[in-house]
C-alpha positions as CSV (number, residue, x, y, z in Angstrom):
1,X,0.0,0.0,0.0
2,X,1.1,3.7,-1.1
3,X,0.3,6.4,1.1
4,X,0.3,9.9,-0.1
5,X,0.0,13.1,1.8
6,X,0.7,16.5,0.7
7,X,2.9,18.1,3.6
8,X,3.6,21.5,1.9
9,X,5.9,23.7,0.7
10,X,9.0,21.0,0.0
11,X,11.8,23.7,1.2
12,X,10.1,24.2,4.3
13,X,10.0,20.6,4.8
14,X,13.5,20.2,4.6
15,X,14.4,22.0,6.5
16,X,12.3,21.2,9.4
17,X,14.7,19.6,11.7
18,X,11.9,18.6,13.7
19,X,9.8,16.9,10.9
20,X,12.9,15.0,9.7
21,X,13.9,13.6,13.3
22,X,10.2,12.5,13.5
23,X,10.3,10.9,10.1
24,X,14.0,9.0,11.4
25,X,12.9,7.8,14.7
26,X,9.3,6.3,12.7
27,X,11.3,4.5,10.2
28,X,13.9,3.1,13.2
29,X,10.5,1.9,15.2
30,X,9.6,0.0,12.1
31,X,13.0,-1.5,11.8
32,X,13.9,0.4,8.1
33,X,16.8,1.7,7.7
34,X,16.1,4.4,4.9
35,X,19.0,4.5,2.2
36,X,20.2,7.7,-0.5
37,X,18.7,5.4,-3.5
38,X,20.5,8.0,-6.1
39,X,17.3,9.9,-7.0
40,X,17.9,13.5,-8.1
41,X,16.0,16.3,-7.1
42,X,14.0,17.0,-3.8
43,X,13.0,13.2,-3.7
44,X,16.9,12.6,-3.6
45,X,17.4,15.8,-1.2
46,X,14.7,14.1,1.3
47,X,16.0,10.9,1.1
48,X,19.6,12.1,1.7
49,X,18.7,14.1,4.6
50,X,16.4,11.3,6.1
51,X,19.1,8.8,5.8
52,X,22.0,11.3,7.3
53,X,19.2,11.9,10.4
54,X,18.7,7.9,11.0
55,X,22.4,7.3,11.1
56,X,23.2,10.2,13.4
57,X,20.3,9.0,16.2
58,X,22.2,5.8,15.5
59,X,25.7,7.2,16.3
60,X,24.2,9.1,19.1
61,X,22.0,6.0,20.5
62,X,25.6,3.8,20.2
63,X,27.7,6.7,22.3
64,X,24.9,6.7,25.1
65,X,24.9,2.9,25.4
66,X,29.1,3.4,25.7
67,X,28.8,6.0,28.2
68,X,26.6,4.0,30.0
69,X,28.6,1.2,30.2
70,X,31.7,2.9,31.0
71,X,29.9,4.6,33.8
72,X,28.8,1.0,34.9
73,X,32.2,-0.4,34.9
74,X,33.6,2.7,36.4
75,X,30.8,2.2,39.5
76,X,31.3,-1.5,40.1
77,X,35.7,-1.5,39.8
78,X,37.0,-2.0,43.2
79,X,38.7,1.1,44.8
80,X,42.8,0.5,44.2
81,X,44.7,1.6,47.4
């Protein structure tokens, strides 16, 4: 199934970080992974800025879970004397 909206102005749309992050995080829940499929114009434009989005929440979703874990092993190591 194909489901079409009409969201505006495309500009506007692109550069609303907020819309974009939305649009990531919704594709992430459904476990796609959106990719730059070389389309030209503001289909490639969306698809490139969608996919850039998905991979920084990624990034950002592995350095928490790092911190975390370093925080963790800092907590539990025995105090050296």
């Amino acid at each position: 199934m194909l489901d079409v909206a009409d969201l505006g102005d495309a500009e506007k749309l692109l550069s609303n970080s907020r819309y974009v992050s939305e649009t990531a995080h919704d594709l992430l829940k459904r476990g796609a992974m959106p990719i730059e499929d070389g389309w030209g114009g503001w289909l490639g434009r969306y698809q490139a800025i969608v996919s850039k989005t998905t991979i920084a929440i990624l990034q950002r979703r592995e350095a928490d879970l790092a911190d975390k874990h370093d925080r963790k092993r800092q907590r539990d190591a025995p105090l050296g004397r």
